[in-house]
N, CA, C and O of each residue as an XYZ file, in Angstrom:
648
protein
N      66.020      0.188     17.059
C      66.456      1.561     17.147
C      65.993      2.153     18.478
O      64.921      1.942     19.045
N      66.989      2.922     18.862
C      66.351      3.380     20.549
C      65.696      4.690     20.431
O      66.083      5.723     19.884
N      64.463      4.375     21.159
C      63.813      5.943     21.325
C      64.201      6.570     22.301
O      65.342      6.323     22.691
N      63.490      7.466     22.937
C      63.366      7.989     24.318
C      62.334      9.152     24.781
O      62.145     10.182     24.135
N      61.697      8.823     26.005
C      60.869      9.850     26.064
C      61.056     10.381     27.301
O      61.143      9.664     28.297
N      61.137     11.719     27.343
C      61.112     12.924     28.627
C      60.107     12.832     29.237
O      59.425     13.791     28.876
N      59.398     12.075     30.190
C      58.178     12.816     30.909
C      58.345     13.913     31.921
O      58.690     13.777     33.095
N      58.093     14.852     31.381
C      58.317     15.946     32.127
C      56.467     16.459     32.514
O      55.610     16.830     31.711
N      56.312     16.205     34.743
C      54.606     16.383     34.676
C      55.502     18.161     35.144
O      56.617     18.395     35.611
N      54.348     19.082     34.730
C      54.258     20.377     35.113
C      54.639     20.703     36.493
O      54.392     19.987     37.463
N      55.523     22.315     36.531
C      55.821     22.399     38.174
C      54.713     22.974     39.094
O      53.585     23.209     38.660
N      54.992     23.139     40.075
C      53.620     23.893     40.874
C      53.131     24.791     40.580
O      53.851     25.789     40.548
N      52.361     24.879     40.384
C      50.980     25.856     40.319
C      50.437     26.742     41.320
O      50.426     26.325     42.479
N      50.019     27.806     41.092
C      49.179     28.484     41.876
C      47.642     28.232     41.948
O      46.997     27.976     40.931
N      47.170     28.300     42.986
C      45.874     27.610     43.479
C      45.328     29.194     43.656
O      44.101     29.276     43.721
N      46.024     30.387     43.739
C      45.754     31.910     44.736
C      44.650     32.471     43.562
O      43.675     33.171     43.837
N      45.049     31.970     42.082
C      44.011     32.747     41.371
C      42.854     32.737     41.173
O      42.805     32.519     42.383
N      41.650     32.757     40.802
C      40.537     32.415     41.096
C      40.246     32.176     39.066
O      39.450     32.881     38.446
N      40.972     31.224     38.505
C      40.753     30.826     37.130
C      40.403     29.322     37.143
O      40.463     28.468     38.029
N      40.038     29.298     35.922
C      39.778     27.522     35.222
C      40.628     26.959     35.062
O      41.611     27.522     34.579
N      40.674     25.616     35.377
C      41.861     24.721     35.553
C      42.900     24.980     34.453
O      44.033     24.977     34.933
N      42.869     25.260     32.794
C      43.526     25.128     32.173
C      44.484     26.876     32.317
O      45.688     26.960     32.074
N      43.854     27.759     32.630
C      44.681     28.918     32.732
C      45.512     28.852     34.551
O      45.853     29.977     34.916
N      45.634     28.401     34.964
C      46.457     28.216     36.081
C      47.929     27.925     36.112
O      48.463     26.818     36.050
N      48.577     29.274     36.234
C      49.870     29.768     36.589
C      50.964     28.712     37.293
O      50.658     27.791     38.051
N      51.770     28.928     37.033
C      52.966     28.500     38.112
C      53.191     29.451     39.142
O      52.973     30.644     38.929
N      53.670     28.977     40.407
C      53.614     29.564     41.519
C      54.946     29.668     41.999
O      55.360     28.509     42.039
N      56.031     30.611     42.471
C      57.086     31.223     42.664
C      57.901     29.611     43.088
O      58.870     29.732     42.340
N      58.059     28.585     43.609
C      58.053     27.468     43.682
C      58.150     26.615     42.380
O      59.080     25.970     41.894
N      56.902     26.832     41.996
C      57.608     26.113     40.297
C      58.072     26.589     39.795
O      58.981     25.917     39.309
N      58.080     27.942     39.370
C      59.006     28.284     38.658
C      60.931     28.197     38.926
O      61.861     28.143     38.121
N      60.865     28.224     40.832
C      62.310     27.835     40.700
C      62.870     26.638     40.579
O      64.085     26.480     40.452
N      61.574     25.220     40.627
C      62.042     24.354     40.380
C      62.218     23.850     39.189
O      63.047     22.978     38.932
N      60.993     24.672     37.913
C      61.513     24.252     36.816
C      62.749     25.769     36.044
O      62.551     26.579     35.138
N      63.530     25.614     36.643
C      64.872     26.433     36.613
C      65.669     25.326     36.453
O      66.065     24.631     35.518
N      65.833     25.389     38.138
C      66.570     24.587     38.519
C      67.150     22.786     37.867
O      68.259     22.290     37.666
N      66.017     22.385     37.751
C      65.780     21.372     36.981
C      66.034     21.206     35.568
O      66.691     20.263     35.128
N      65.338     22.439     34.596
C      66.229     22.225     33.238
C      67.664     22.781     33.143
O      68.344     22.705     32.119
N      68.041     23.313     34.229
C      69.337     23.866     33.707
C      70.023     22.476     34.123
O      71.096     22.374     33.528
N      69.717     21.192     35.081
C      70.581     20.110     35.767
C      70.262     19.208     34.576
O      71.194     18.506     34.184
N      68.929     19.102     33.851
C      68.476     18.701     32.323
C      69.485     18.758     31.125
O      70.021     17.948     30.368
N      69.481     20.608     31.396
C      70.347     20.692     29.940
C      71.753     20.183     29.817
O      72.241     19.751     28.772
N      72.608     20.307     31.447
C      73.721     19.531     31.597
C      74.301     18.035     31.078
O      75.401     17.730     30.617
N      73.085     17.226     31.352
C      73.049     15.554     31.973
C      72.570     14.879     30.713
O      73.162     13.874     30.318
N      71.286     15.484     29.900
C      70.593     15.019     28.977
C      71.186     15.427     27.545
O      72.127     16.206     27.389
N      70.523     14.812     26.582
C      70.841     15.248     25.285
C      69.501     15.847     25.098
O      68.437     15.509     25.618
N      69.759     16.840     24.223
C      68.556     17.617     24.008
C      67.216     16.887     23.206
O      67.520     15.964     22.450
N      66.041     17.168     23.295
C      64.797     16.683     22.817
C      65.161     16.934     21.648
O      66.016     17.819     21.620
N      64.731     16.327     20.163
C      64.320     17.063     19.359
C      62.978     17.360     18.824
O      62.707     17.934     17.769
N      62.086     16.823     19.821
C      60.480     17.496     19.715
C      60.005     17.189     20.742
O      60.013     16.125     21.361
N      59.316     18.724     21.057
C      58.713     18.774     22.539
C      57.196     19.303     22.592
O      56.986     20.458     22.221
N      55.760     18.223     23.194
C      55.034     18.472     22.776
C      54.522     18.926     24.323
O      54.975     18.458     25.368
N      53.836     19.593     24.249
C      52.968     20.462     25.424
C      51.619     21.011     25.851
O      50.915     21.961     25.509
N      51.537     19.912     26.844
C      49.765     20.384     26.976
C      49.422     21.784     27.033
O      50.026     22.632     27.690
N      48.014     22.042     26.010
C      47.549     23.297     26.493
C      47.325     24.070     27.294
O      46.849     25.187     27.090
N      47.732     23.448     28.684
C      47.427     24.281     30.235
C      48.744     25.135     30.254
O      49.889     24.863     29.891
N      47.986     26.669     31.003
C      49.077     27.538     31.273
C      50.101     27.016     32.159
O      51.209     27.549     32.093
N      49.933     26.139     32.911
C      51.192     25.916     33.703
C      52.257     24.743     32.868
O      53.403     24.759     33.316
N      52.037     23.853     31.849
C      52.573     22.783     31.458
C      53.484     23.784     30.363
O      54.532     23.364     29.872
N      53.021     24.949     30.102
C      53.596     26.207     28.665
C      54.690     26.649     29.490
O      55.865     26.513     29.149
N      54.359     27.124     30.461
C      55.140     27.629     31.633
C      56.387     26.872     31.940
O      57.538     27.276     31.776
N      56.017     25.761     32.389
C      57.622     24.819     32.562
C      57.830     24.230     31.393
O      58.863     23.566     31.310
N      57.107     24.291     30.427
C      58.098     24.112     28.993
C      59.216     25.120     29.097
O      60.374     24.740     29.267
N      58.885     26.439     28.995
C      59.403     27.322     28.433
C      60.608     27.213     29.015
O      61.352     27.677     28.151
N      61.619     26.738     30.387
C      62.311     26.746     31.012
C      63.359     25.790     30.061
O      64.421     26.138     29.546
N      62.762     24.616     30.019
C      63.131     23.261     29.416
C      63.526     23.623     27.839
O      64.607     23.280     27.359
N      62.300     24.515     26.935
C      63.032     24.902     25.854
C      63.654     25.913     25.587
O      63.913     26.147     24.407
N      64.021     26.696     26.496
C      65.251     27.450     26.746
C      66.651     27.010     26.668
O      67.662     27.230     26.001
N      66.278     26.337     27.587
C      67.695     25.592     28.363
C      68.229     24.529     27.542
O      69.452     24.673     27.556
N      67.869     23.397     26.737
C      67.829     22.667     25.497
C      67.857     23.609     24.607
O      68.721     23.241     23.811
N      67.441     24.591     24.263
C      67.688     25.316     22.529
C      67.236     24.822     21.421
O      67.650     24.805     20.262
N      65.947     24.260     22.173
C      65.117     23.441     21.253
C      64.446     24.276     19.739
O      63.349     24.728     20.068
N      64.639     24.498     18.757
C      64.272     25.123     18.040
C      62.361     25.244     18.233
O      61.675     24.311     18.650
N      61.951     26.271     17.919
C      60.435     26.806     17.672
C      59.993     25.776     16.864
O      59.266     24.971     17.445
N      60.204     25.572     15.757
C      59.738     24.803     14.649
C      59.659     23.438     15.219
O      58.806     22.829     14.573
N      60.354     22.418     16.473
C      59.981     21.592     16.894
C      59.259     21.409     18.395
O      59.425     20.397     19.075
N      58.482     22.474     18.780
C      58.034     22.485     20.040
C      56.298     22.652     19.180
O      55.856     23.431     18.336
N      55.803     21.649     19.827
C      53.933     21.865     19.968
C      53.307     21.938     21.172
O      53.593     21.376     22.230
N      52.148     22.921     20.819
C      51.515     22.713     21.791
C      50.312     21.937     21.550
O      49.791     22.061     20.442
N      49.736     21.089     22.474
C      48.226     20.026     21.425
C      47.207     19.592     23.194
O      47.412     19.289     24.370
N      46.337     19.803     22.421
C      45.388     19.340     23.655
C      45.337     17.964     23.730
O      44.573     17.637     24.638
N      45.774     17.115     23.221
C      45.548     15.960     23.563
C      46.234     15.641     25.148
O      45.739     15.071     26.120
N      47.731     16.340     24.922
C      48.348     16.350     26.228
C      47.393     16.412     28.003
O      47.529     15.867     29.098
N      46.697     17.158     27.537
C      45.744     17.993     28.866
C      44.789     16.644     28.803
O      43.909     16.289     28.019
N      45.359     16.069     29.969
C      44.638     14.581     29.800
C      45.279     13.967     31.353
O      46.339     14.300     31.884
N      44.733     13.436     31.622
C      44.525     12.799     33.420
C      44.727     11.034     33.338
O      45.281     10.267     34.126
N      44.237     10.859     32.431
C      44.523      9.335     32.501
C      45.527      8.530     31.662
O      45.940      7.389     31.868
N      45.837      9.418     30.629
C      46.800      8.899     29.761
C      46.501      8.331     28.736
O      47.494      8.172     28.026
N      45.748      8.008     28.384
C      44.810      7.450     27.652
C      45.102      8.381     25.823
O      45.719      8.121     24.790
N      44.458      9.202     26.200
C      44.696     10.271     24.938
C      46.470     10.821     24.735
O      46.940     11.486     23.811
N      47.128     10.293     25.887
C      48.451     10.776     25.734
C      49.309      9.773     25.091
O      50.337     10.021     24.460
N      48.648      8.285     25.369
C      49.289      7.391     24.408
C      49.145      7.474     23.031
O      49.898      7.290     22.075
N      47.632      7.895     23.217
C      47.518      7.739     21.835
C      48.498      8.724     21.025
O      48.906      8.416     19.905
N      48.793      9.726     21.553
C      49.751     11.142     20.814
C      51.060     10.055     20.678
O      51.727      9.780     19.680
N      51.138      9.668     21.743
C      52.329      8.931     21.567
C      52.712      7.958     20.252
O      53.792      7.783     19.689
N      51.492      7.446     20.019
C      51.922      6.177     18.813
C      51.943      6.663     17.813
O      52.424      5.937     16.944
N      51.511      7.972     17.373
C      51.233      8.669     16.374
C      52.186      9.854     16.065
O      52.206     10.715     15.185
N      53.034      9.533     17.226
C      54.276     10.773     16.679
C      55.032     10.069     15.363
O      54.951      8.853     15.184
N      55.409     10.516     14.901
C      56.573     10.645     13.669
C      58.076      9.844     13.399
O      59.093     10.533     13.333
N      58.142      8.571     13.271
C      59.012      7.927     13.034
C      60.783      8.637     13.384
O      61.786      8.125     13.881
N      60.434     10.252     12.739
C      62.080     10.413     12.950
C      62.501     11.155     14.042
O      63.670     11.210     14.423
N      61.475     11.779     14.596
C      61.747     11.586     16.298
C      62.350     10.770     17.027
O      61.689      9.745     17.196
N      63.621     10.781     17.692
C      63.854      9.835     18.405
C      64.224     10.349     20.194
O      64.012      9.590     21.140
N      64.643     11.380     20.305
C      64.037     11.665     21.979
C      63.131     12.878     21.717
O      63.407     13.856     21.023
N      61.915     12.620     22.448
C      60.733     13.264     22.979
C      60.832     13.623     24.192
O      61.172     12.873     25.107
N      60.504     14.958     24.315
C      59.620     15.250     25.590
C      57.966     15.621     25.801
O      57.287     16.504     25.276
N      57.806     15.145     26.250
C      55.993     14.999     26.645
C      56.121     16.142     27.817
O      57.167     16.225     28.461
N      55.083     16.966     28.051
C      55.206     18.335     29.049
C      53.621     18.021     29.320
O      52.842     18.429     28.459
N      53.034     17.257     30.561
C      51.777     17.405     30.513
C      51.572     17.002     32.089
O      52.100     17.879     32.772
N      50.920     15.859     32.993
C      49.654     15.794     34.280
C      49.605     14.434     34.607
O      49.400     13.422     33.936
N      49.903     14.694     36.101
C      49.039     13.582     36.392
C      47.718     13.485     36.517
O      47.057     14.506     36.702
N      47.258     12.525     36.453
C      47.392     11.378     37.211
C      47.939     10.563     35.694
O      48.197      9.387     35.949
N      48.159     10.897     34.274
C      48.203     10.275     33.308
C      49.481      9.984     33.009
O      49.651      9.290     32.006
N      50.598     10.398     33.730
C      51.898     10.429     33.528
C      52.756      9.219     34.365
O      53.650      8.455     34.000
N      52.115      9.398     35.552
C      52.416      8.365     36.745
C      52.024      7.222     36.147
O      52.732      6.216     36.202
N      50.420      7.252     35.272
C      49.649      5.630     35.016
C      51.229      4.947     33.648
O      51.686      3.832     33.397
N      51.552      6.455     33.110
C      52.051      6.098     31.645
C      53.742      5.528     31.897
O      54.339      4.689     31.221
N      54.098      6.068     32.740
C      55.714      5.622     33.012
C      55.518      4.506     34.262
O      56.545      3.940     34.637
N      54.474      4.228     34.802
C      54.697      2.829     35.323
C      54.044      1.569     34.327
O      54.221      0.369     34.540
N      53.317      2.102     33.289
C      52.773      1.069     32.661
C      54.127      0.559     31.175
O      54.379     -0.487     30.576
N      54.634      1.898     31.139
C      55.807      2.085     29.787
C      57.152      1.629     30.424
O      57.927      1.102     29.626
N      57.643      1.750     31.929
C      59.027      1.484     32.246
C      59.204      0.636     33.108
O      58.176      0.100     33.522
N      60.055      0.346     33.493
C      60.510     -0.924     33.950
C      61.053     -0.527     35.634
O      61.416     -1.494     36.303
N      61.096      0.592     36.166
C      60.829      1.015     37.358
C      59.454      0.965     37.863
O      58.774      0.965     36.836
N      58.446      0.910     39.150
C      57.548      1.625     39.432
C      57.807      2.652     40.228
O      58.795      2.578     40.960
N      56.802      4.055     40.252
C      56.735      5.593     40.838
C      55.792      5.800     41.533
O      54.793      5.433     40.915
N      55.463      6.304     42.772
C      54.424      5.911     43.183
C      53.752      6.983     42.761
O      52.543      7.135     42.587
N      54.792      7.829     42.591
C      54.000      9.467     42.120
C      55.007     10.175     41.577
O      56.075     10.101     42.185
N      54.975     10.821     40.634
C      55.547     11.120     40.080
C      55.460     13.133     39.747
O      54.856     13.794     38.901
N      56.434     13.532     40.948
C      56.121     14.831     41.545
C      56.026     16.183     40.273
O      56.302     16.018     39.085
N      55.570     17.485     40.900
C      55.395     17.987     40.174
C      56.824     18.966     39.770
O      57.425     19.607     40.631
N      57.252     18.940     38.211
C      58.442     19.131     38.151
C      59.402     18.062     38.073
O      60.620     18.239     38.045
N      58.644     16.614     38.028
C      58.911     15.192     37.843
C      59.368     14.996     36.692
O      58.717     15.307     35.694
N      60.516     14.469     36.633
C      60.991     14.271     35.034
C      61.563     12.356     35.123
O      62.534     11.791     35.626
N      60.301     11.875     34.311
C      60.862     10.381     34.296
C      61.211      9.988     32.495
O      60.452     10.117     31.534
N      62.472      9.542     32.532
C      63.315      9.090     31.420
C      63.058      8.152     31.200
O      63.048      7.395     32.171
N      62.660      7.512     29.753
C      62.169      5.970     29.591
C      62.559      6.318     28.096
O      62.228      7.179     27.282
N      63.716      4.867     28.135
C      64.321      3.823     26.932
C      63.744      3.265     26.158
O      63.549      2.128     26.587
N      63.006      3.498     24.481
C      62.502      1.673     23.978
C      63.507      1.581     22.767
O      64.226      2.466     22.303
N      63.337      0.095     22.335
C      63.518     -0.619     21.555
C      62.886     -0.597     20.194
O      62.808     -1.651     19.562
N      62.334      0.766     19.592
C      61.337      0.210     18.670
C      61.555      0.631     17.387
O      62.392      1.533     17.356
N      61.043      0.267     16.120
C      61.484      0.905     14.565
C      60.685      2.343     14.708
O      61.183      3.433     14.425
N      59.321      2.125     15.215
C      58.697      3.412     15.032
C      57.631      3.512     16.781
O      57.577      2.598     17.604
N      57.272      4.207     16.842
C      56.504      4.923     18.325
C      54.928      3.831     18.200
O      54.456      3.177     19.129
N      54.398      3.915     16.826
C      53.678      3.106     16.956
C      53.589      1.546     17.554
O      52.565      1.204     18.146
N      54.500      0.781     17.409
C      55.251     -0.591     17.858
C      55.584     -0.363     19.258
O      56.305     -1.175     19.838
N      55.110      0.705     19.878
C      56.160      1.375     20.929
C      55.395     -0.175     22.062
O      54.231     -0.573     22.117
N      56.725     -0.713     22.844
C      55.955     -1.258     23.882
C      57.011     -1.143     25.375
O      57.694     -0.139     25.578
N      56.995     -2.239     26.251
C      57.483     -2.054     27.609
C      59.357     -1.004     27.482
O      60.164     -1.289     26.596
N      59.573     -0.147     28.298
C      61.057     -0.390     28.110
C      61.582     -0.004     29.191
O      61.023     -0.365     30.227
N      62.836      0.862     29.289
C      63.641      0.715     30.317
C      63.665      1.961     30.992
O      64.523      2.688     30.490
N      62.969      2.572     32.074
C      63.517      3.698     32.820
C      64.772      3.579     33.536
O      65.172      2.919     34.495
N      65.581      5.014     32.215
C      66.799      5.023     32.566
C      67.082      6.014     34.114
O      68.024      5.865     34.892
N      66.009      6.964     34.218
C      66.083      8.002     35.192
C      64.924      8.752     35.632
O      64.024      9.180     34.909
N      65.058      8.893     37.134
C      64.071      9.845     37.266
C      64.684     10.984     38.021
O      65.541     10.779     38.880
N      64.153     12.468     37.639
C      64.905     13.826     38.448
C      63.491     14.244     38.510
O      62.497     14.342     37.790
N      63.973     14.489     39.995
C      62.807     15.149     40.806
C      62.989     16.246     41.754
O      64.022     16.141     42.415
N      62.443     17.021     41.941
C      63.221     18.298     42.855
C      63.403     17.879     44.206
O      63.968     18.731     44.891
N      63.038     16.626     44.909
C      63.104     16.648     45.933
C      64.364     16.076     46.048
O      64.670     15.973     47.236
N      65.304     15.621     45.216
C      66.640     15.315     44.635
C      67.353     16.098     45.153
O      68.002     15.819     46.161
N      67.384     17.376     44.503
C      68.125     18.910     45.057
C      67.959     19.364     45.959
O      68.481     20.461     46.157
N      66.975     18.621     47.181
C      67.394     19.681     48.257
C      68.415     19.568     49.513
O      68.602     20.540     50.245
């Protein structure tokens, strides 16, 4: 059965505020790129039907664009700290533990854990995987737990659009 997962890493940020890493804004820049981007999303893609989202203000932030623009119902959007994670590590683990009847996901979270997770999960390598980076990856599996190598079908990146 085919899955699919959205990696969608967060758009730019503002550095101008003087807050803790997890309350840090998007910056006039991300926000037009995550515009821009879910509205070329909502076109091209089929919509998520569960979208999970790291606790950082900026990863809420370019959700909100993405579940706009998809019409993702409330009742399937989370937000979970496991997401707010750098190595990926804790993001797999969310991963194996999602819910059998999920079958496209979007993940809304950071590098450096996103870059490690879609070159270790797809069958492209990224050397980086920008911010406002959306990498598409294919599997093969009955359930997320079993989840192993598969196929990056796509990557959209803003430096695409200019």
């Amino acid at each position: 059965m085919k899955r699919t997962i959205y990696f969608l890493r967060h758009a730019k940020s503002s550095w101008e505020t003087n807050v803790e890493d997890l309350q840090r804004p998007l910056n006039s820049r991300g926000k037009k790129n995550a515009l821009l981007l879910s509205n070329f999303a909502e076109k091209q893609l089929k919509r998520p039907d569960y979208v999970a989202i790291s606790a950082a203000v900026r990863t809420r932030q370019t959700a909100e664009y993405f579940v706009a623009a998809f019409n993702v119902p409330a009742s399937n959007v989370v937000h979970d700290r496991a997401l707010y994670d750098f190595s990926g590590e804790s993001v797999m683990r969310f991963i194996k533990a999602l819910d059998a009847k999920h079958k496209i996901v979007m993940l809304v979270g950071h590098n450096h854990a996103f870059t490690a997770l879609v070159n270790m999960l797809g069958s492209k390598n990224i050397d980086h995987v920008p911010t406002c980076g959306m990498s598409i990856i294919d599997f093969e599996c009955d359930n997320w737990q079993n989840i192993t190598r598969g196929l990056t079908r796509e990557t959209i990146f803003p430096r695409d659009f200019k």
